[in-house]
C-alpha positions in Angstrom: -43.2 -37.0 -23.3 -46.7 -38.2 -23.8 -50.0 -36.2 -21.4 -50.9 -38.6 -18.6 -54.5 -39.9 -18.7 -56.5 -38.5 -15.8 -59.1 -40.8 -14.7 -61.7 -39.5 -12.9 -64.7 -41.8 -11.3 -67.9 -41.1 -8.9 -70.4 -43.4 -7.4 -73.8 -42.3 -5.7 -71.9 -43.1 -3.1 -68.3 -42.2 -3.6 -67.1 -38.7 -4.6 -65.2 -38.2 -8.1 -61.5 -39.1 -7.3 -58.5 -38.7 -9.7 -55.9 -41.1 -10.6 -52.9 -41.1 -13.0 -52.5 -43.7 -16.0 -50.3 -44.6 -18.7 -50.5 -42.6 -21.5 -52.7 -43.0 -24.2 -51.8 -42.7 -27.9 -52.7 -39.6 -30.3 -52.9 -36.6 -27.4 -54.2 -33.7 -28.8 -53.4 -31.4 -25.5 -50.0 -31.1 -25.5 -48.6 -31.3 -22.2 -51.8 -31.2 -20.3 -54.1 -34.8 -19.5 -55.1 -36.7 -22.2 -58.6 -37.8 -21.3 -60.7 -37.0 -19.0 -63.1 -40.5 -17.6 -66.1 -39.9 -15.7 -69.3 -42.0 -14.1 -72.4 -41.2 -13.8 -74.7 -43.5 -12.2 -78.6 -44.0 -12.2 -81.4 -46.7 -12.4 -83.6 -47.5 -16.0 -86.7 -46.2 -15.4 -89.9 -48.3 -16.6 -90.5 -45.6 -19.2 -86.8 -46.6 -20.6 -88.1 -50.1 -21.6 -89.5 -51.7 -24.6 -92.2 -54.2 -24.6 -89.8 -56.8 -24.3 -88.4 -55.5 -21.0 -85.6 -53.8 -22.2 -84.2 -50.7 -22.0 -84.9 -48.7 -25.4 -82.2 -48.8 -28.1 -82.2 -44.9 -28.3 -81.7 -44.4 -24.8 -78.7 -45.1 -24.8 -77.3 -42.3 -26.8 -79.0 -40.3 -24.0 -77.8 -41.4 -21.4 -74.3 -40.9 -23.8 -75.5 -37.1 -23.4 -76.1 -37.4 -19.7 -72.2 -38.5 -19.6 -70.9 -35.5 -21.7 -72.4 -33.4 -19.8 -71.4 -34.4 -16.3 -67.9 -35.0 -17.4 -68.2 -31.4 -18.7 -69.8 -29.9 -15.4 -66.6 -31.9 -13.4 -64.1 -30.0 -15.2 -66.1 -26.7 -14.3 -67.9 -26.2 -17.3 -71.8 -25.7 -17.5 -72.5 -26.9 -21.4 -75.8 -24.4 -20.9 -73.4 -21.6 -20.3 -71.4 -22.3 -23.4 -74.6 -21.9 -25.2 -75.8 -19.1 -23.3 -72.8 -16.8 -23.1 -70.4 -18.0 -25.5 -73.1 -18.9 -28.3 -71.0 -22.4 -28.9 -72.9 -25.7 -29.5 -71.4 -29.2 -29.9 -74.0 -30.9 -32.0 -73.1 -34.7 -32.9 -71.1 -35.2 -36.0 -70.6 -39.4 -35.8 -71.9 -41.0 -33.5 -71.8 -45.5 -32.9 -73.4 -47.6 -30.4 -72.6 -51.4 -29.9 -75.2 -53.3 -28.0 -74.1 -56.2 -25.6 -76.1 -56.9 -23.3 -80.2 -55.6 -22.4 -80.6 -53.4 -19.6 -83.7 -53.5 -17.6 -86.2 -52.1 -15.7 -84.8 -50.8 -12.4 -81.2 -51.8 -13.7 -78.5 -49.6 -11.7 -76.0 -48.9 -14.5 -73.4 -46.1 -15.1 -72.4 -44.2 -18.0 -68.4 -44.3 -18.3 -67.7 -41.3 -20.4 -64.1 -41.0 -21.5 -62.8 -37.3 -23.2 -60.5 -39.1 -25.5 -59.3 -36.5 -28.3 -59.4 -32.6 -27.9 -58.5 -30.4 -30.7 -59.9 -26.5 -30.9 -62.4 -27.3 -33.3 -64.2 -30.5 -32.1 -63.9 -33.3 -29.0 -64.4 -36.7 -28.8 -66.0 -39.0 -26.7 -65.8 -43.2 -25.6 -68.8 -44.0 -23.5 -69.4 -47.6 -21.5 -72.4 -48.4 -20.0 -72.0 -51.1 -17.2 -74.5 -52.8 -14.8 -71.8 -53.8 -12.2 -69.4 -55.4 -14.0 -71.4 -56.2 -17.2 -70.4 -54.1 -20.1 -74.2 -53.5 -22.0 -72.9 -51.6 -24.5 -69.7 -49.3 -25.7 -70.0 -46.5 -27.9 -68.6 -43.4 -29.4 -69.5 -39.8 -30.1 -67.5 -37.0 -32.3 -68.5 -33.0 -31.9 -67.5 -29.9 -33.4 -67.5 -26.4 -31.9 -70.4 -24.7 -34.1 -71.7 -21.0 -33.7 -75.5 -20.0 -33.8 -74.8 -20.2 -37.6 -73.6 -23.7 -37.0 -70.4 -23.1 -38.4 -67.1 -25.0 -36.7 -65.4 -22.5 -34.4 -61.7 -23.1 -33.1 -62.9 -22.7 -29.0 -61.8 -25.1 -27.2 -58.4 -23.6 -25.9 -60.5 -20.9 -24.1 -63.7 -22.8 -23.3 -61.5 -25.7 -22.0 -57.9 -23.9 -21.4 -56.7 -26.5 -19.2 -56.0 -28.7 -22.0 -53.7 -26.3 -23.6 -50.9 -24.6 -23.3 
């Protein structure tokens, strides 16, 4: 039987709740979740902006960062503590951005950050960023477990052993 997708969502105003959805195709846990969805919500700030107004082009794969990481920190995980103690780094192997819509100056938006493929060596990552209901742009990020040495280490079952079994 396929993992269950585990959507989780969080608004400044709402805490992160859980809900169960179909299941998605290529699992890489195996009888654990399939992804993992997260929000994270905040406003462009004037320095985010170009001269025409809008929101920078590479600021978006930030704010793709900002996402990783608090999906990360929701499942209990400190991505500075990976680094720290475990001396494991996920640097950005492929990464694509499509670009929809402008954001602007004083935009609230969120960064939808979807865990959408696990294996032990690398994860994978869908991000929308939305003002309201407006999709400004989709994207996708791929990352290997690397050591100091940047060589790929086989990790994730004991960084993120809830995915495994």
């Amino acid at each position: 039987m396929p993992a269950l997708e585990i959507v989780m969502t969080a608004t400044q105003d709402t805490p992160m709740k859980r809900q169960h959805l179909q299941p998605s195709p290529g699992s890489a846990a195996k009888s654990e979740p399939l992804a993992i969805h997260t929000t994270a919500p905040f406003r462009v700030t004037y320095a985010n902006t170009d001269r025409m107004g809008h929101a920078y082009y590479a600021n978006y794969l930030t704010w793709f960062e900002m996402g990783r990481v608090e999906l990360l920190r929701f499942l209990g995980q400190n991505y500075r503590d990976w680094e720290d103690q475990s001396d494991v780094f996920l640097p950005v192997k492929r990464c694509a951005v499509e670009y929809l819509r402008p954001a602007a100056f004083d935009d609230q938006i969120q960064v939808e950050t979807v865990m959408t493929r696990l294996t032990r060596a690398s994860v994978y990552f869908h991000y929308r960023v939305l003002r309201g209901d407006d999709v400004l742009a989709i994207g996708s990020s791929e990352h290997p477990f690397v050591n100091k040495e940047g060589r790929i280490v086989r990790v994730a079952d004991k960084l993120l052993p809830q995915f495994f079994s």
